[in-house]
C-alpha positions in Angstrom: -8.3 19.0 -7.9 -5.0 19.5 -6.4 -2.5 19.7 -9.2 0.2 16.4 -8.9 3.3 18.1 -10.7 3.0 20.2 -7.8 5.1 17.8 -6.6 7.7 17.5 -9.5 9.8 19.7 -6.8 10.3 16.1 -4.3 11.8 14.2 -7.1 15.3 13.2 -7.0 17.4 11.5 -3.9 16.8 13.0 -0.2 19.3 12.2 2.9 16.9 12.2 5.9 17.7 13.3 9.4 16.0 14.2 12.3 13.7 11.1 14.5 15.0 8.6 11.7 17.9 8.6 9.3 18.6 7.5 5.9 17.7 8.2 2.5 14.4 8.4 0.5 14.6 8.7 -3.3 11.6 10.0 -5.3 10.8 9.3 -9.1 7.8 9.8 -11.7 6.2 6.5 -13.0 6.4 6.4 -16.8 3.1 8.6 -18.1 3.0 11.5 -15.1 0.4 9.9 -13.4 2.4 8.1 -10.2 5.1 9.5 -8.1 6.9 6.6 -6.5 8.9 7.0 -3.3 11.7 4.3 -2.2 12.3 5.1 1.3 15.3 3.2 3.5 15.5 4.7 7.3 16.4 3.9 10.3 14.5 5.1 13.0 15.2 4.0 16.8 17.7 1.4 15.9 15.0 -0.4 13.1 15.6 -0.3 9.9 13.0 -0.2 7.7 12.8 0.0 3.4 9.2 0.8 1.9 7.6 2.3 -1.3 4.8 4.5 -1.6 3.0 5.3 -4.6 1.6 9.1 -4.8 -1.1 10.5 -7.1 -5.0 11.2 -7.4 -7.1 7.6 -6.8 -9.7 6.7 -10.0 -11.3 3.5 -8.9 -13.6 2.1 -12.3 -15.8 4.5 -13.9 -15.1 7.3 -11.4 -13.5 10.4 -11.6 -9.8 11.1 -10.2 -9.6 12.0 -6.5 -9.9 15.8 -5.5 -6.8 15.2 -3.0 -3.6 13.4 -3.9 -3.9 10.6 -1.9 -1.0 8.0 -1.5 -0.8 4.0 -0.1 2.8 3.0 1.9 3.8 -0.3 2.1 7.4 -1.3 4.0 9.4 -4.9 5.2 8.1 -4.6 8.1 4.9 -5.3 6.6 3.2 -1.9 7.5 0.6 0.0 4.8 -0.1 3.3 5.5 -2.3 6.0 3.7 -1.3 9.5 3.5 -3.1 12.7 1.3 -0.5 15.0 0.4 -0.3 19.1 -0.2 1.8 21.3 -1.2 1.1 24.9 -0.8 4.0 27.2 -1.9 6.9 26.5 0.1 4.9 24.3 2.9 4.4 20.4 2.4 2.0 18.3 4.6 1.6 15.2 4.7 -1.6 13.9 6.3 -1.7 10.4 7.9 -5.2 8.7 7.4 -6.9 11.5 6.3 -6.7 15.0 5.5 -7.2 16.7 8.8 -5.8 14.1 11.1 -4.1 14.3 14.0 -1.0 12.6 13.0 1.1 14.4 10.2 3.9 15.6 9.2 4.3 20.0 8.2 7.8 20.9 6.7 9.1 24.2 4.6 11.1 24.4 1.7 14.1 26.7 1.8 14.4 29.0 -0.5 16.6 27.0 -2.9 14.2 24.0 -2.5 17.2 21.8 -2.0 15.9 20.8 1.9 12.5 20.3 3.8 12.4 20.7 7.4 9.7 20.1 9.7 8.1 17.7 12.4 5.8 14.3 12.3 3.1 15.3 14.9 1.2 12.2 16.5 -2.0 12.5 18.9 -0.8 13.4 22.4 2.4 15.6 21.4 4.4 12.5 20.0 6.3 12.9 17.2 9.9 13.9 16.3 12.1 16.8 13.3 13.1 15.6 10.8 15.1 17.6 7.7 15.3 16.4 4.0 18.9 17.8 2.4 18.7 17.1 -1.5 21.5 14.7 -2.7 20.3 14.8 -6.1 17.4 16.0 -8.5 17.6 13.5 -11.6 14.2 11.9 -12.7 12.3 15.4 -12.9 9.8 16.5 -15.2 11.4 19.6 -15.9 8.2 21.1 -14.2 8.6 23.5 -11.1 
């Protein structure tokens, strides 16, 4: 199982720039268990807020989810799924599923105070976008 405090290292408040603009603000949910993601962009001249909430799926009676799985929802009444990993300094973010052909691949500088990267979409869409921390509070302390 893919270890969720992996992603204690997200938490605090990003500016976004890049294919959409604004800011995107990530906190723990009160136990460890959730990592909750306010996000307010604007992308093409749309603005857009959401929240996603991030962590292993354990339907009734079932074990929790090998891959850390997460379900978007936004005003313009999108939801999105997205599986998330983080392997050293390199976060993807599947759309869908892990594997798919729309995602987005960014690296951590060596500070981990920015991500940049690209969204990738199915027929070479997609666009950069960077991640400069504003602030870290609402961390676990774990890194």
């Amino acid at each position: 199982m893919t270890n969720l405090q992996t992603l204690d290292r997200l938490v605090g408040t990003w500016q976004i720039s890049g294919g959409a603009e604004g800011t995107v603000t990530y906190e723990w949910m009160e136990g460890g268990h959730f990592l909750i993601q306010r996000v307010h962009l604007s992308r093409n001249g749309q603005e857009v807020k959401g929240i996603e909430l991030i962590g292993h799926l354990k339907p009734f009676g079932e074990s929790a989810s090998k891959d850390i799985r997460s379900r978007y929802y936004d005003t313009l009444g999108n939801t999105f799924d997205y599986v998330y990993e983080l392997d050293g300094d390199s976060l993807v973010i599947w759309a869908g599923d892990k594997g798919s052909s729309s995602y987005f691949k960014g690296t951590f500088s060596s500070d981990g105070n920015s991500n940049a990267g690209s969204w990738h979409y199915p027929g070479g869409g997609g666009y950069e976008s960077t991640m400069t921390r504003v602030s870290q509070e609402g961390g676990m302390g774990i890194g």
